[in-house]
N, C-alpha and C positions, 0 to 999 in steps of 0.2 A: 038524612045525613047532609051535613054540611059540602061545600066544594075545595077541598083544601089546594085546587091549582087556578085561582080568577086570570082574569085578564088572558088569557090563550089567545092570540089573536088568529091561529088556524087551522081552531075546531071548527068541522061544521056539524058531526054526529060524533056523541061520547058516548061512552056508558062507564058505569059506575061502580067501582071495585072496593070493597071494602079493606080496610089497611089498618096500621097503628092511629089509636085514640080517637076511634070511631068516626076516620073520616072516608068520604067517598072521592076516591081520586079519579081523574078523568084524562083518558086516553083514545086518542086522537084515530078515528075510524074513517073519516072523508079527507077527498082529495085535499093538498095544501091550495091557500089562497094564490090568485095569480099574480105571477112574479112582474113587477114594474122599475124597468131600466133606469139605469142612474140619470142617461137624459139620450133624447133620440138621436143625437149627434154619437154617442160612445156606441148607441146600440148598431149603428150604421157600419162602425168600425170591425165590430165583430164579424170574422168571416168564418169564424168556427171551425178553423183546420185540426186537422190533428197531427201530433201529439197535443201539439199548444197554438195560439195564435202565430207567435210567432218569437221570436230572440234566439241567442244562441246558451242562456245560463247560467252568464257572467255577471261579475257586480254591474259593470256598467252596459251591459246587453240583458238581462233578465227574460226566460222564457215568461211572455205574457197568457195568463189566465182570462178566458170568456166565458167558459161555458162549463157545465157539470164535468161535461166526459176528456172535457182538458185539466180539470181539477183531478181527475181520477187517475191523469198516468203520474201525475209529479211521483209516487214510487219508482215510476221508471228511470227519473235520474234525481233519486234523495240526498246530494248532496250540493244541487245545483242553489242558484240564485231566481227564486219564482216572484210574479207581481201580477195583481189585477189590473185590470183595463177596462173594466164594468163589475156593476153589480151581480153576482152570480146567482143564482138558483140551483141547490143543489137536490132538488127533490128527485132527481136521474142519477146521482153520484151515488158511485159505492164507495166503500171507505178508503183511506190512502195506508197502504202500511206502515211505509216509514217516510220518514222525512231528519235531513240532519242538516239541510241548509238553513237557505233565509224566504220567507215567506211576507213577502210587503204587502200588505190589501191596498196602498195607496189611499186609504179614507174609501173605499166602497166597500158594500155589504154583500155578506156570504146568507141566504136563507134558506129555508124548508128544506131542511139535512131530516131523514127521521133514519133511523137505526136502533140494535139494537144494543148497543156500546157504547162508539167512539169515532167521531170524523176520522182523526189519524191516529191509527196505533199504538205508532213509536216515534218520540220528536227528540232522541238523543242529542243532546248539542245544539239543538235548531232555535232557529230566533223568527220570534210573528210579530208582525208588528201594522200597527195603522191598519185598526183591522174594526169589520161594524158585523158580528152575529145576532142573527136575530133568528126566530121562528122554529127553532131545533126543537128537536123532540126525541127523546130518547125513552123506548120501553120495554121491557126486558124483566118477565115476571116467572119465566123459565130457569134462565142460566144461573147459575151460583156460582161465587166463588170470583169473580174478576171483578178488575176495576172499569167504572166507567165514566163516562165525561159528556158536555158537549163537543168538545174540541179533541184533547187530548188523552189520550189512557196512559200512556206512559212518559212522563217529559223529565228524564233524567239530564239535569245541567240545560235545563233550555232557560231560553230567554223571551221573555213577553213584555211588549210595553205598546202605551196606546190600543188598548183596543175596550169591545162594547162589546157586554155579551145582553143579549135583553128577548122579552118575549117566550121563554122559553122553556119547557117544562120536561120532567122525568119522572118517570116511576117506573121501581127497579125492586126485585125481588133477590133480597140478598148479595147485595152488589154494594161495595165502595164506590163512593161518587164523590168526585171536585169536579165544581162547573168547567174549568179551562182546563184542568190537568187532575187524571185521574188518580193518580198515585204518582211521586217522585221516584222513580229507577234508582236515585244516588247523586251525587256531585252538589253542587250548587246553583242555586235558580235564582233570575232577577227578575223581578213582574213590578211595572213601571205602569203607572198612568193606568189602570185597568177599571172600567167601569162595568157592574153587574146591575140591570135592573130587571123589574117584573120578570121576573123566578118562579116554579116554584118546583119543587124537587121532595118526592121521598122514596123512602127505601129503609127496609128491614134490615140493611145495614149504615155502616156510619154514614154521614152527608157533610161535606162543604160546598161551600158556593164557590169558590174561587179554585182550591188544591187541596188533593187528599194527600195518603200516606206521608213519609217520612221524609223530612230535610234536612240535612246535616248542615246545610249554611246557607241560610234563602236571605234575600232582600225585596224586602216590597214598599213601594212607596207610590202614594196619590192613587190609593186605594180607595173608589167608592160602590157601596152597595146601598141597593133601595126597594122598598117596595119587592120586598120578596118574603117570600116562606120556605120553611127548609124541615122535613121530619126526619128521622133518624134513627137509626138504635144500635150501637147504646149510645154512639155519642153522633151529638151535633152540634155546627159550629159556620159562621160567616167567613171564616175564614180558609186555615188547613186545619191538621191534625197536629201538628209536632212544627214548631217552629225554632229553629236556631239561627240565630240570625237578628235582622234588623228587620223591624214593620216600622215604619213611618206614614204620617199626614193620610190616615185615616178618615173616611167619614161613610158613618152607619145611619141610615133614616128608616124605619116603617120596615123594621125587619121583623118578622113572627119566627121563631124557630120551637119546637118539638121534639122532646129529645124523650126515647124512652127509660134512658138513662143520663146522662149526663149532659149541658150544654151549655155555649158560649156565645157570643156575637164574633170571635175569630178565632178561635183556637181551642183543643184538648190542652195540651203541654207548651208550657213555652221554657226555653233551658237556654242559658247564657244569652237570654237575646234582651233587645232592644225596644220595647214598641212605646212610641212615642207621637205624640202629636194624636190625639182618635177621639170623635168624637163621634158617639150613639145617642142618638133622640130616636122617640117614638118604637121603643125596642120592646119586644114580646118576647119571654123568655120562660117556657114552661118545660120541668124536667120530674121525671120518677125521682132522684136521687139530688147529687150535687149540680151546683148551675151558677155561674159567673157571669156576669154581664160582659168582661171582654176576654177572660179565663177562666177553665175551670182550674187551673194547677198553673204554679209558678215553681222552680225550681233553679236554685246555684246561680246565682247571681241575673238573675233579670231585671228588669230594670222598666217601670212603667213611670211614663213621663208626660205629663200636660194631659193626662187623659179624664174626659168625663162621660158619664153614663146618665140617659134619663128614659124613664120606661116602667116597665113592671117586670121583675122575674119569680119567678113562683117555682117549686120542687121539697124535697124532703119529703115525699109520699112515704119515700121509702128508706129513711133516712138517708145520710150524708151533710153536707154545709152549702149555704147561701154566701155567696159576696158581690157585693155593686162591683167589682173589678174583677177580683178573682174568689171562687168556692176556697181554694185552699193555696198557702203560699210556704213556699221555702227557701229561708237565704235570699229573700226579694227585695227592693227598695222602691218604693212610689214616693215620685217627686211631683204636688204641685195634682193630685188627682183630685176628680171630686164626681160624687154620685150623688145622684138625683134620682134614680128608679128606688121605687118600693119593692118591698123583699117581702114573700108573705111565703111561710113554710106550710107542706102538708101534717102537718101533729107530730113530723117522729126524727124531723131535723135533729142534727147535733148542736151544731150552732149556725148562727146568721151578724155578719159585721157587713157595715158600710160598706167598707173598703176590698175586706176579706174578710169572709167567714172561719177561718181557721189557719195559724199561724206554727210554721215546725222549723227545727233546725237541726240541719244534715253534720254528718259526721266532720265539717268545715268548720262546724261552730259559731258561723258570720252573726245569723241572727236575721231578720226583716226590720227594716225601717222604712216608719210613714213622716215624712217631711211636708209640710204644707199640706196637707191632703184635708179636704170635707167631704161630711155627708151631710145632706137633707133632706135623704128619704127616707120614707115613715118604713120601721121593718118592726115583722110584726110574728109571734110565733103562737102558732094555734096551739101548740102543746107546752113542753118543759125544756126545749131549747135554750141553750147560751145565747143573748144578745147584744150585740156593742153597737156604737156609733161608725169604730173605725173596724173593729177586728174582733170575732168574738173567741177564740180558744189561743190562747199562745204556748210554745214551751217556750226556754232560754232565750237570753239576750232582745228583745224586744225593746225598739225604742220609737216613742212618737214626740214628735215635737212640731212645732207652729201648727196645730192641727185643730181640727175643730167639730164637734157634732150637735147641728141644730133639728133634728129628723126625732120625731115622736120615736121611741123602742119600747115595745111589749111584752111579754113573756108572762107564763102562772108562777112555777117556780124556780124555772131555771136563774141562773149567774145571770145579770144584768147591769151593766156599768156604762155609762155614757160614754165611753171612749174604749173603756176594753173588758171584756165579759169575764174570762175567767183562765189564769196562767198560774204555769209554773216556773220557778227558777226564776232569772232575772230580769227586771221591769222597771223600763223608766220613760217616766211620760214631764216633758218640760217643754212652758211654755205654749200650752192649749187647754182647749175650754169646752164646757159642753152648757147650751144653753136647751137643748130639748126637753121631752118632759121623759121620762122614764117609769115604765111601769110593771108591777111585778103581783100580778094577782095576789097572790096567794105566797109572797118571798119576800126577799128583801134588795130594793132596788138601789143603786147609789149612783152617787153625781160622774164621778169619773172611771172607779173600777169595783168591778161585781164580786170577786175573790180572786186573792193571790197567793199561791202559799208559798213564794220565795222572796229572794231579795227585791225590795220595791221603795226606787227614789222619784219621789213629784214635788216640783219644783216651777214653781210661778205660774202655775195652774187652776184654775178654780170651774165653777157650775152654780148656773144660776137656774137649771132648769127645775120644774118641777118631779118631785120625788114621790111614783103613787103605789102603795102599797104597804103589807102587814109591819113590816120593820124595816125603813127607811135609813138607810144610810150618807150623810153629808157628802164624802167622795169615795171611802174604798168601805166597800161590804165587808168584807171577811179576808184577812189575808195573816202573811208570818212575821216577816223583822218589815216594817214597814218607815221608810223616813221621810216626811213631808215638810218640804220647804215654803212659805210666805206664797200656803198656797188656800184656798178659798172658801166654801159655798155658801149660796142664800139659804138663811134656817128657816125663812118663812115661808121661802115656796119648796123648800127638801122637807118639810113636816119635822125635822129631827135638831137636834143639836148636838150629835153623836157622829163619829165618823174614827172607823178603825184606823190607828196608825198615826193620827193627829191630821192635821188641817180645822183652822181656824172659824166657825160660825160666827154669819156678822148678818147685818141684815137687809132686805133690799135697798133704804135706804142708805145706808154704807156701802153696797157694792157700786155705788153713784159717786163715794168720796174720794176722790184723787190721795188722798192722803194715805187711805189704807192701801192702795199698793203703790207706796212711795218706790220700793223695789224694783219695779216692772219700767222703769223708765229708760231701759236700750232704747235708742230713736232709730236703730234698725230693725225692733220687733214689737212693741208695743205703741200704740197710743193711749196715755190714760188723758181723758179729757176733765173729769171729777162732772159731767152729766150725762155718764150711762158707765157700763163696765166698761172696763179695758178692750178694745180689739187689737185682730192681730195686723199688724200692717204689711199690705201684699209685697210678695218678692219672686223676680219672675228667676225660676231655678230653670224653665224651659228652653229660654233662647240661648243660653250661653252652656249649654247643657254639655258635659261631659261624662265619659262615659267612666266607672267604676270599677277598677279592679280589683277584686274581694280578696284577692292573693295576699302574700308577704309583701312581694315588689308593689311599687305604686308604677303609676304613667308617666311618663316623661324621663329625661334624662339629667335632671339638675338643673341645666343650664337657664339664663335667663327669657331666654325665647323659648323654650320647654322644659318647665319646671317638673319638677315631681310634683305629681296629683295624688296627696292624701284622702282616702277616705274610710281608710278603720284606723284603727286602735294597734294592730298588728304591722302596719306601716310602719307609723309614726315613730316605731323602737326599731325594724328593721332595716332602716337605710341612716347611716350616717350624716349629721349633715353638719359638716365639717368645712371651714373658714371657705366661701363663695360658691356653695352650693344654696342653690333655690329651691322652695318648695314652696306649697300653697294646699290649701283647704277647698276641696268641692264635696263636700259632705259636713252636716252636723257629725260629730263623733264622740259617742259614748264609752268609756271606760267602764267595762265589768271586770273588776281587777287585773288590766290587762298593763304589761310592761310597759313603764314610762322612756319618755326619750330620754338620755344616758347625757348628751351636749347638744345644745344646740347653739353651734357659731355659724349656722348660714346666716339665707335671708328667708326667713318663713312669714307668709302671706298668708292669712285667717280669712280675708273674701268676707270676713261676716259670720263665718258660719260660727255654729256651738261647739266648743268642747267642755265634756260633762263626766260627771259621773268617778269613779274611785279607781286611782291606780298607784299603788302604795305609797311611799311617804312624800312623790312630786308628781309632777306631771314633765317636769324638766328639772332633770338634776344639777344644771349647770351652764351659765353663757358665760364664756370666758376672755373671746377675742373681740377688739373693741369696733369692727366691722359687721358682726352680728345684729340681726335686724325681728323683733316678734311683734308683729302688727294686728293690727283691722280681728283679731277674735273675740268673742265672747265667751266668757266662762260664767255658768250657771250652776247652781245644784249639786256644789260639789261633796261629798261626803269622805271621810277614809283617807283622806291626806293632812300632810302636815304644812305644806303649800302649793300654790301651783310652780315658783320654781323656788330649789332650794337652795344655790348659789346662783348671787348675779355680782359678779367681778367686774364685768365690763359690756359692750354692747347699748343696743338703743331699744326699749318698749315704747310701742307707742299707739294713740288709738285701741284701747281694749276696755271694756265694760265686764267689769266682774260682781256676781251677787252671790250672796251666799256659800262663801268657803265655810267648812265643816270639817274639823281634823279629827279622826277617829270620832264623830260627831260633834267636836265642838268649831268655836270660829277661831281663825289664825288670819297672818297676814297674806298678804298676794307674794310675798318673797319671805322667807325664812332669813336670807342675813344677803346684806349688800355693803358691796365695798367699792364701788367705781360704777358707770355707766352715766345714761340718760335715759329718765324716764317721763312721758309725755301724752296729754290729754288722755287719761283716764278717771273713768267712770266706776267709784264702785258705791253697791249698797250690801249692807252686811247686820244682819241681826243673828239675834241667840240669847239662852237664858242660863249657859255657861259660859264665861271667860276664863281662861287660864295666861299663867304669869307669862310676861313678856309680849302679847298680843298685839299687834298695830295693824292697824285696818289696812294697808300696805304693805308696809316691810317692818318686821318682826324687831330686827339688829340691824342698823347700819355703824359698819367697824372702819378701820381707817384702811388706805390703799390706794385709791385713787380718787381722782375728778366727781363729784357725783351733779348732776343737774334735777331737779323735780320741776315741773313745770306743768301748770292746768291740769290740777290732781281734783277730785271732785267726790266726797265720800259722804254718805250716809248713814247713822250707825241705829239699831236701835240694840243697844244691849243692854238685859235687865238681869242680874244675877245679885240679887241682895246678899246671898250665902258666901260667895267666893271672897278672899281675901288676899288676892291675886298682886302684884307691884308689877313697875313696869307697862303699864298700861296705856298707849295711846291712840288715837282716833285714824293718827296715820304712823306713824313710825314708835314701835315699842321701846326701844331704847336708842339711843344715838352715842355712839364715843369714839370722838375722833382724835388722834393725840398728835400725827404727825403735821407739820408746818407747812409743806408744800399742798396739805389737803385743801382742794379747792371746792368749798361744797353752796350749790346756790338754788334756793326753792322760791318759787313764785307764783302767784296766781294759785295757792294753796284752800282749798274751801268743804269745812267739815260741818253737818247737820246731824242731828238727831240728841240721843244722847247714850249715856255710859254709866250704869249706876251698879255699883259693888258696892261690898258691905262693909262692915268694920274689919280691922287691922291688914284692909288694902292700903297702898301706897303706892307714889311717884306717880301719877295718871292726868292726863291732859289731852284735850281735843284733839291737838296735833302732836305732840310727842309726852310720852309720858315721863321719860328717864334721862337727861343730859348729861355724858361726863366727859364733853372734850373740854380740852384744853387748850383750842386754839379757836377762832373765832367762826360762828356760823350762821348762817343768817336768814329771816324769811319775810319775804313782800310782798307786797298788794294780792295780802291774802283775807282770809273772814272765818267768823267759826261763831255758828249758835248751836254748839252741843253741852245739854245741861249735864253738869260732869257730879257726878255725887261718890267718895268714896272714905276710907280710913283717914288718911293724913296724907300731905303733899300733894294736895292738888288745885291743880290751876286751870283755868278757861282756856287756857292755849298751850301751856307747858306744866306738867307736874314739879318739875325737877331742872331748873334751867339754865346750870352751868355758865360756858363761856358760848352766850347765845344772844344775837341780835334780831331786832325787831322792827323791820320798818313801814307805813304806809297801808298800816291794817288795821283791821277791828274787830275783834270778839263780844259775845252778846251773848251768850251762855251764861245759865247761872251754875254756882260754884256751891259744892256744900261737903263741908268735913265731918266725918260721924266719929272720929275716935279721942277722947281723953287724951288732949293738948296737941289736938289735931292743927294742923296748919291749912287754909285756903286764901288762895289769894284769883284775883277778878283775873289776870293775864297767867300768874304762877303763883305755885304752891311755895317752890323757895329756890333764890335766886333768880338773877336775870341782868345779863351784864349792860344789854340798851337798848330804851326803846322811842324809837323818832316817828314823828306825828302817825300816832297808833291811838285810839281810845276805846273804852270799855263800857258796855251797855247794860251788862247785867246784874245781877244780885249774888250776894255772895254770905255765905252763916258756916261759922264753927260749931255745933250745937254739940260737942262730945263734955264740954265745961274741963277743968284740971288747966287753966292756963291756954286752952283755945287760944289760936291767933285765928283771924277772920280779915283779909284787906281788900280793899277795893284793886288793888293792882297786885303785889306781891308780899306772902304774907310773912317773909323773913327772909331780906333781903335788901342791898340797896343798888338802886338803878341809876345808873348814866343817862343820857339824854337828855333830849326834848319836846316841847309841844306832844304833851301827853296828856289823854282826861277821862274822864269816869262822867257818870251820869251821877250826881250825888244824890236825887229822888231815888232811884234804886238800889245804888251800892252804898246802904248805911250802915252796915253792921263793919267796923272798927274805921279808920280815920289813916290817912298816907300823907306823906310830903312827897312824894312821886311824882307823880302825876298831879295834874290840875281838876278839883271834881268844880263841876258846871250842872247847872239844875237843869231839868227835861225840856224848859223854856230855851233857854242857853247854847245847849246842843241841837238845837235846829235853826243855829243862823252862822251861816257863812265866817262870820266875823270871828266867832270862836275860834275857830282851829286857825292857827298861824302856823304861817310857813305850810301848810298843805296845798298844796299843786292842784287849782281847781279848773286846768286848762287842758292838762297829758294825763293823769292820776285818777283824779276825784270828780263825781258830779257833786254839785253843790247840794246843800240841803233843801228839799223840797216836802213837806208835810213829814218830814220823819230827820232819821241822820243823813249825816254824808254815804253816799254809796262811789266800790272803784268801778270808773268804768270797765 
């Protein structure tokens, strides 16, 4: 039999008891080692009196501690102030009962305690501190039924900090055991600075290293354990049992635990808490059942933060779930986690994830979210196990985002998905990837999820790993209404070209071209380079970290120095935020058709983060007051809306990167109808293979009412719908009509790619506005547009339909093409356009419907004002203008050409190609 307790530094004769998992434990039959003084000046000091050496009790008089039998009266006055004065040797002390003061060790060491319990009792209230245990030995193969400790049996509301427990071993028959405190009596406990090493501890009941039983509100921080071993049954853990509260700045090394039931590297249960900052290397984790690397169970708003795991954990003999974090989670959020232990089931597992093995949601409804979180350890299941990267079973509400699984996954037939095994209800995974290989003996493996059979949105997502097995799936195996956004997998290394729900097969050389995910270019979460895929770009959610209230209310109070901290969906509708109230974003936030915000005239801060997902026909029904502020968010993957906001009256947007709107599934604008505001540097990219009428990659209708500003708008389009026959169509604004005189509307630094291609007896459509009908003058500058626009009639490179509309100091470069029988296309517009100053046009332009076709290099029925205007005439030859000025391809790349253009504030000169605006 092996020695399940090494390093004992004071055995000198053992013998060897047979225990849990066929080990021989070894308990302590020879005298302890001999005890060596802190230094011969202290020991000089010691005169041994009794009670104590000497003091009267007090904070600043301390009865001082020397010797065993002056450690043994402290019962005699348990509410005094005690302190050492040397190193002690307690192998003469009998145990203390109580204690409810303050116990200082000064930095000296308590040794060779053996019992068969507990140094002290009861440490109600009591505070230990600056304290060095070592050599304890606790054995106890008689008694049943009590807790026991090195230190403490019962430490209801005490306080610990600073101290070392090390050298130390236990074995207990039927006995709860925490290394410092045997069980929590009740109240609140704070354990600070506490270092555990060379351990080892079992017992036929539960085991921690640190704290048993129950906390209703503990804080632990600058927690280290090392070099120890722990067996247990049913459950074991390096930590407590039951934590509520806060665990902080963790660190786990060369810990083995045993559990004949269940285990963790710190915890059974963790409920409303906090543990953040933890890091386990070299962790041994072997269980009958369920086993977590730092939980087995997460539950009502926990919150795991900056924590990573590396090691091996091993269980499911006897069924239950595996997780690098936690076995099983509920209503949980992991910010920023990553595991690195392998996961290897005994045959009769349920499931095994990265992160968590299995995912529920409590009668709260919240749901778990993995934000940033990796795996890269290989998990592996000997039987028919669910497998994932991140998580393998989920009910409702599940959302993962910037996440990533690079860790080999195995399984014969169970569910197997690179990122999520197998769910029900709703599922959205946006903005992560799985590059490992996946494999499914005898099933069907997929890139990102194994089956789902409820609602499922993925969005800018893809998998390049390898896909092994009978029926290979691209990204989702098997699921119900599934909607996949501009999202991925390699077909050459997934074996398939098939992938439930959609998502797009391309090939390894493709997932290298920057081109194919034009979309993915947030510069807060993607880098696409176009030489390897996409990654995700780090973001530290740990140091600024705040904490999460799953409730209705959010945190904070409005105000500017304490805003409200949104982080559901349930917030966002629940607090008003009404003309100079503040809020902000510390969480991605998915929408499972949850209630939109009603107004928002604060000042709401996005921090970056996501809002996703379907919440009926806005996300914002309305900003009305022109002090109203919507910043710094990202909207991804939206489906089930008709915009994200549906009036914008007044107010400032600014800084937002949007892809992929999706109204009842199709694409719409970023606003529904606007009548006054300022909106500024955004980013959107937006595809689909439906358009419907009135559509503009922006704002939908802009009507008359107020001021409007557009400034450093940046849009992307790729929309292919041959069938539709949709009007009103443009690249950024669907319709524009402004009629009143004082409307003051002014757009600049405007810039649209991609292109727009509808079918016959479409109309009015244009890169940047499809539809003009004001009637007072509007204007747009040092802007650019290469979207090749193809539809019915009325359409233009920049304008479908172009009313009372000015044009200055821009270029469009799109080609133009009319498909309908006396179709009109014109290079700049379809028809009309009241002026256009040093502006030229680059691209090609075809009527091809015949019946009287117009076809123009600049405007195809219409006459223009201005100046210094020109076309490429190698290009633009299908029909002839007095417009404009056409210049041959030679022509257009010399300076000299464009007169009156501004080549010092404006324009870079032409250098191997046209003029470019700075």
């Amino acid at each position: 039999m092996r020695s399940c307790l090494p390093r004992a530094r004071n055995f000198l004769t053992a013998i060897a008891v047979p225990w849990l998992f066929g080990c021989a434990f070894v308990i302590r039959t020879g005298p302890p080692l001999p005890f060596v003084p802190a230094s011969e000046t202290v020991e000089t000091e010691c005169m041994s009196k009794l009670p104590y050496e000497s003091g009267t009790g007090t904070l600043s008089d301390p009865y001082l501690i020397c010797t065993a039998g002056q450690f043994s009266r402290i019962g005699d006055n348990p509410s005094a102030y005690f302190k050492l004065k040397a190193n002690v040797d307690l192998s003469a002390a009998t145990t203390v009962p109580t204690l409810t003061g303050d116990l200082d060790g000064a930095g000296y060491t308590m040794r060779n305690f053996s019992a068969d319990s507990c140094l002290i009792t009861s440490a109600t209230g009591a505070s230990i501190h600056d304290l060095v245990i070592e050599d304890f030995s606790v054995v106890n193969l008689g008694v049943s039924g009590l807790s026991a400790s090195f230190l403490i049996c019962d430490g209801a509301s005490v306080n610990l900090s600073d101290i070392t427990l090390r050298d130390s071993t236990a074995t207990l028959n039927n006995q709860f055991f925490g290394g410092l405190i045997g069980q929590f009596g009740g109240g609140a406990a704070v354990l600070t600075n506490i270092t555990i090493e060379d351990i080892s501890v079992a017992s036929s009941s539960a085991v921690y290293a640190l704290a048993g039983g129950t906390c209703s509100s503990c804080t632990v921080s600058n927690y280290q354990i090392r070099d120890t071993e722990l067996e247990g049954n049913p459950v074991t853990g390096g930590l407590s049992q039951f934590q509520s509260g806060d665990i902080q700045d963790v660190q786990i090394s060369d810990v083995s635990i045993n559990s004949f039931s269940v285990g963790a590297s710190l915890m059974n249960v963790a409920t409303e808490a906090l543990i953040k900052n933890v890091s386990a290397t070299g962790l041994t984790i072997t269980a009958l059942s369920s086993a977590g690397g730092v939980a087995v169970s997460s539950t009502q708003s926990t919150e795991f933060v900056g924590v990573t795991v590396d090691g091996s954990i091993s269980g499911g003999a006897s069924g239950g779930n595996l997780g690098g974090i936690v076995a099983e989670t509920v209503d949980t959020d992991f910010l920023e986690c990553t595991n690195n232990a392998s996961l290897t089931d005994g045959g009769i597992a349920t499931s095994l994830g990265g992160i968590a093995g299995a995912g529920f949601t409590s009668g709260n409804n919240y749901g778990s979210r993995f934000l940033s979180v990796v795996n890269s350890g290989t998990i592996t299941s000997t039987g028919n196990a669910t497998v994932a990267g991140i998580i393998g079973i989920t009910t409702p509400k599940t959302l993962i985002t910037r996440s990533v699984n690079s860790g080999a996954l195995s399984t014969d037939t169970g569910a197997i998905g690179g990122l999520m095994g197998d769910g029900t209800g709703d599922l959205a995974i946006v903005n992560s990837y799985n590059s490992g290989q996946v494999t499914a003996t005898n099933g069907s493996p997929a890139g990102l999820i194994g089956s789902q059979s409820g609602n499922t949105n993925v969005a800018h997502s893809f998998s390049t790993g390898v896909l092994a097995g009978a029926t290979p799936n691209g990204l989702i195996g098997a699921g119900g209404s599934a909607s996949v956004y501009a999202s991925y997998f390699d077909s050459t290394r997934a074996g398939t070209t098939t992938s439930v729900g959609g998502g797009r097969a391309i090939t390894t050389a493709e997932m290298q071209d920057a081109a194919i995910f034009f979309n993915y270019e947030d510069q807060q979460t993607w880098t696409v380079s176009g030489m390897a895929p996409p990654t995700l770009r780090p973001r530290d959610l740990v140091t600024n970290h705040t904490r999460c209230n799953r409730g209705m209310a959010p945190l904070g109070s409005g105000t500017l120095g304490d805003p409200y901290l949104f982080c559901s969906p349930s917030q966002l509708s629940a607090v008003a935020l009404t003309t100079g109230v503040y809020a902000k974003l510390n969480r991605d936030i998915y929408f499972f058709g949850d209630t939109p915000i009603s107004a928002m005239n604060g000042i709401f801060e996005g921090d970056h983060f996501l809002i996703s997902g379907s919440a009926g026909s806005a996300y914002i029904n309305q900003m009305s007051d022109p002090t109203a502020v919507l910043k710094n968010i990202h909207f991804a993957g939206l489906s089930n809306i008709d915009a994200v906001i549906s009036n914008f009256d007044a107010g400032v947007i600014e800084n937002i990167f949007v892809s992929n709107l999706f109204t009842r599934g199709l694409p719409t604008g970023f606003i529904n109808r606007m009548i006054g505001g300022q909106i500024s540097d955004v980013r959107e990219f937006i595809e689909g293979n439906t358009v419907m009428a009135g559509f503009g990659g922006l704002i939908s209708e802009v009507a008359s009412g107020a001021p409007i500003t557009l400034q450093n708008i940046s849009i992307n389009l790729d929309l292919n719908d041959g069938a539709s026959n949709a009007h009103n169509v443009g690249g950024m604004i669907g319709s524009f009509a402004r009629f009143t005189a004082t409307d003051d509307v002014s757009m600049e630094n405007i810039n649209t790619s991609g292109r727009i291609t509808l079918g016959g007896g479409s109309s009015k459509m244009g890169a940047w506005i499809g539809n003009v009908t004001a009637q007072i003058g509007a204007r747009i500058e040092k802007s650019t547009s290469t979207v090749d626009v193809t539809g019915g009639t009325e359409i233009g490179g920049a304008i479908g339909v172009g009313g009372a509309f000015e044009i200055y100091d821009s270029n469009i470069a799109g080609d133009v093409r009319a498909l309908d029988s006396g179709g009109a296309a014109g290079g700049i517009a379809g028809v009309n356009l009241i002026k256009l100053e040093r502006v030229f046009f680059t691209g090609a332009v075809q009527a091809t419907g015949g019946g009287g076709a117009i076809a123009d290099a600049i405007i195809a029925n219409s006459v223009v004002s201005g100046g210094d205007c020109f076309f490429d005439s190698d290009l633009s030859i299908a029909g002839t203008t007095t417009q404009c000025l056409g210049r041959t391809t030679a022509q257009m790349r010399v300076q000299g050409t464009f007169t009156n253009f501004d080549f010092t504030n404006i324009w870079n000169p032409p250098a191997a190609g046209y003029p470019t605006l700075r």
